[in-house]
C-alpha positions as CSV (number, residue, x, y, z in Angstrom):
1,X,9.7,46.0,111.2
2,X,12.6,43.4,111.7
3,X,12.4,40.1,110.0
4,X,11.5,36.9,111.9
5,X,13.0,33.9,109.6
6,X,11.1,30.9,110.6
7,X,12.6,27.2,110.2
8,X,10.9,26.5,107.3
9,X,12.2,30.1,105.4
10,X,15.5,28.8,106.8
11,X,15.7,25.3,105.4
12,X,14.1,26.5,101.9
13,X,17.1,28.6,101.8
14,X,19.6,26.2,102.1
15,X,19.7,24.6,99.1
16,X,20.5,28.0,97.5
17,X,23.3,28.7,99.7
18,X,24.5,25.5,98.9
19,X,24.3,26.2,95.0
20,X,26.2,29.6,95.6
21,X,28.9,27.9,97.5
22,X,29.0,24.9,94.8
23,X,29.3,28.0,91.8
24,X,31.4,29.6,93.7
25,X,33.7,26.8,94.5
26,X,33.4,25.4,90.7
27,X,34.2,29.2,89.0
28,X,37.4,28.8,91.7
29,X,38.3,25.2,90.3
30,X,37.5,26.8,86.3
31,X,40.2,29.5,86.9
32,X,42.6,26.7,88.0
33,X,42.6,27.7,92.0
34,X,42.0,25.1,94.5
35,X,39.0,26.7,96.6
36,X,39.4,26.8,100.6
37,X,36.8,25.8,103.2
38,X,34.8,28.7,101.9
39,X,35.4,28.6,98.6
40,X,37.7,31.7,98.3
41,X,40.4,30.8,96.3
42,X,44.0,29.5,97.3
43,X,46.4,32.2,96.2
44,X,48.8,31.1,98.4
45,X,49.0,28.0,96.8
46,X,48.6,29.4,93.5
47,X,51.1,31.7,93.5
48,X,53.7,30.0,95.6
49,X,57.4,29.0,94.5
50,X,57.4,26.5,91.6
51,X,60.2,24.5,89.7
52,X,59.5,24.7,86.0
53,X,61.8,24.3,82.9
54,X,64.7,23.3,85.3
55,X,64.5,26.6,87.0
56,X,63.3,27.6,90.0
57,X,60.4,30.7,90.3
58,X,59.8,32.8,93.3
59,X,56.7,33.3,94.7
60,X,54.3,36.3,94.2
61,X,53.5,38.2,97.0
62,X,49.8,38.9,96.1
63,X,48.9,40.0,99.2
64,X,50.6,43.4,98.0
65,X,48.8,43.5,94.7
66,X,44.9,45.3,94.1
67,X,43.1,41.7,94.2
68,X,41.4,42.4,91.2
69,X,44.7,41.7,89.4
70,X,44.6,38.1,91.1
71,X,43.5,35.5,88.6
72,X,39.7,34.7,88.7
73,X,36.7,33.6,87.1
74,X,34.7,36.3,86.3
75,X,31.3,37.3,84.6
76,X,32.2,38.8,81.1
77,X,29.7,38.8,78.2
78,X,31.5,38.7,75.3
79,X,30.1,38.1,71.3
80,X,33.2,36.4,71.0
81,X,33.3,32.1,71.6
82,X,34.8,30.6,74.2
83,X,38.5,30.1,73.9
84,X,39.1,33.4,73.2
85,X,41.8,35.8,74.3
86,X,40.9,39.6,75.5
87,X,43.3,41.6,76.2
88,X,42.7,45.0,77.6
89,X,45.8,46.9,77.8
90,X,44.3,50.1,79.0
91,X,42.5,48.3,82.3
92,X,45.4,46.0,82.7
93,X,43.4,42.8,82.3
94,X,43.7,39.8,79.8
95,X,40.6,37.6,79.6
96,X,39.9,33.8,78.5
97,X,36.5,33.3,77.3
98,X,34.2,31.0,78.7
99,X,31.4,29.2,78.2
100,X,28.0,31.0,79.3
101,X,29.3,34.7,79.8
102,X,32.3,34.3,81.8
103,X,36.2,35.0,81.6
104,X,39.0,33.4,83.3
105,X,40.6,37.3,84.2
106,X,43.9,37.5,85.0
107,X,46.1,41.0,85.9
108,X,48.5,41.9,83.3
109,X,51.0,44.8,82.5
110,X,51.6,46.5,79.6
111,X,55.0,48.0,78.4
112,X,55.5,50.6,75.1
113,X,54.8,48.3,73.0
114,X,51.8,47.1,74.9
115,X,50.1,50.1,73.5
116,X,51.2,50.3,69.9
117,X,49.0,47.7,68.3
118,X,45.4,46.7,68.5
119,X,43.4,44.3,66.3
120,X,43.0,40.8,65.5
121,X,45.5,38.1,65.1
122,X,46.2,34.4,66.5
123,X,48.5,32.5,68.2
124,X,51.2,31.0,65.3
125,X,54.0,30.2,67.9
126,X,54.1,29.2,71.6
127,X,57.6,28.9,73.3
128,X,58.5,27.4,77.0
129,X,61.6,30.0,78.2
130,X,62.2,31.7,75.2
131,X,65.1,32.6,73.6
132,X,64.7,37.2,73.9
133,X,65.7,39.5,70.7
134,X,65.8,42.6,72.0
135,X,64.9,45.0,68.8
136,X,67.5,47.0,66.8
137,X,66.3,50.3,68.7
138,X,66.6,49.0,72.2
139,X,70.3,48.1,71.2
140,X,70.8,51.5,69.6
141,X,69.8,53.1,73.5
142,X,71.5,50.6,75.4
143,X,74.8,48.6,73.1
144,X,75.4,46.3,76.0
145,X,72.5,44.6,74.8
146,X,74.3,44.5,71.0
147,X,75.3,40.6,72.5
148,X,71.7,39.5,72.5
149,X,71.6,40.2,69.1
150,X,71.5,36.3,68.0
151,X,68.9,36.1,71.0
152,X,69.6,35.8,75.0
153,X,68.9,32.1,76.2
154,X,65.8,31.4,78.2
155,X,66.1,31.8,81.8
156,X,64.5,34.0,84.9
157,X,66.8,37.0,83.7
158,X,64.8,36.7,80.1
159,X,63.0,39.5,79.5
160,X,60.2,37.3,78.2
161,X,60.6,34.9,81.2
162,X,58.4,31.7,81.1
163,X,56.3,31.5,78.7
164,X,55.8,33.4,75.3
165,X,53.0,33.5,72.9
166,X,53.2,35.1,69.0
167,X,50.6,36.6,67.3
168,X,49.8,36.5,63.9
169,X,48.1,38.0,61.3
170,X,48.0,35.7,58.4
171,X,51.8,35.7,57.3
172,X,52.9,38.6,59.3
173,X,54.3,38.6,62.3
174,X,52.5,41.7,64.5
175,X,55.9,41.7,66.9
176,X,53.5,41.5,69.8
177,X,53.7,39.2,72.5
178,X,52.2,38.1,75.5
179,X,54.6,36.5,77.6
180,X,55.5,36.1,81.5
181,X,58.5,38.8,83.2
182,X,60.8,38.8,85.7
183,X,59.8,42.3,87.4
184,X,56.1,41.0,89.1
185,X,56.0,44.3,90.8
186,X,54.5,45.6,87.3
187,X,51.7,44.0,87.1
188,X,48.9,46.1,86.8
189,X,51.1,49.2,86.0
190,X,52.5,50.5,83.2
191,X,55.6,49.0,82.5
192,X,58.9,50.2,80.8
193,X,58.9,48.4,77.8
194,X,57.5,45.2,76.4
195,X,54.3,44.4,75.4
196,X,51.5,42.0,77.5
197,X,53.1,40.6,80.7
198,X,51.8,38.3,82.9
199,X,53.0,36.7,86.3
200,X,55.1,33.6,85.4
201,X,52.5,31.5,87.6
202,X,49.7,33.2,85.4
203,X,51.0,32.9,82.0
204,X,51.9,29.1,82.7
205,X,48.3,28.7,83.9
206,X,47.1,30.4,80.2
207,X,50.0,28.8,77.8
208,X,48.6,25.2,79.2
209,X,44.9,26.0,78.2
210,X,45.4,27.7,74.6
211,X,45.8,26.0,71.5
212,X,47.9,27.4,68.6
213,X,45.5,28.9,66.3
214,X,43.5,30.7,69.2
215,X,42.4,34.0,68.4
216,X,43.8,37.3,69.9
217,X,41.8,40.4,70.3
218,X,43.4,43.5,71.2
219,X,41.0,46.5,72.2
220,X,42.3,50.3,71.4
């Protein structure tokens, strides 16, 4: 039997498309997108070319990318507060926790070191453009690296690109980092090496709403 919606069924439904369109358009503006006419957000604008740090960072081509790797507000109980870092190395997500049972997602990679830690820790150090220490092992595979040793200046060609954060526990430095990378294409993959990366756009987007001290959890 079809439906016959009536004017009055019609206008007693607007004001909950309106809210929809209103959360919809205020999760958008939470995960720091500017939301189109319809509320979807602006990836375009979000990941366009920026200048940062003196340097100039190309665009992502998202359009290429599984969207669920696009950053977004999503709905993510969690018994941890709001402020808090997820990171999910095995689904390739990193989440921000929010107030009332949602996440700020955004796509991540994971290298080899990615993998070999799990746990608890917090943010000691934050660093805009990095100096990179590539580890004693790396230089043992590769000696052309052996001139990093003292650490290779910040820049696009830096391993740890834009943005680096260090976790912590207590006094001890865990070695793992979550930081931004110069190879986009490996988001949402398995990377080569490294440990939690993020697109430059992304982790600038994440360094500017964490505090040092915020806590890290790491899922096995």
């Amino acid at each position: 039997m079809a439906l016959k919606l009536t004017r009055r069924s019609f206008v007693a439904g607007i004001p909950l498309l309106l809210a929809a369109c209103q959360s919809q358009q205020k999760s958008t503006v939470q995960a720091g997108l500017n939301p189109l006419s319809d509320g979807t957000p602006d990836y375009a604008s979000a990941y366009a070319p920026i200048r940062d740090g003196g340097f100039s960072l190309p665009g992502i081509k998202y359009q290429n990318f599984d969207p669920k790797y696009l950053r977004q507000t999503v709905f993510y109980p969690s018994k941890y507060p709001a402020g808090t870092i997820v990171v999910d190395p095995k689904k390739k997500f990193l989440y921000l926790i929010e107030p009332g049972g949602r996440a700020i997602r955004y796509g991540i990679g994971v290298g080899r070191a990615g993998f070999a830690w799990n746990g608890e820790a917090v943010i000691r150090f934050k660093r805009e453009w990095p100096k990179w220490f590539p580890p004693d092992e790396m230089i043992e595979r590769d000696p052309s690296l052996a001139k990093y040793k003292d650490g290779q200046a910040g820049g696009p060609g830096n391993p740890i690109g834009a943005r680096g954060l260090y976790l912590w526990q207590g006094n001890k430095d865990t070695l793992y980092r979550i930081h931004s990378t110069n190879q986009p294409s490996s988001i949402g993959t398995n990377a080569s090496s490294g440990c939690i990366r993020m697109w430059h756009q992304d982790i600038i987007d994440l360094y500017d709403r964490v505090e040092l001290g915020t806590k890290v959890i790491v899922l096995g």
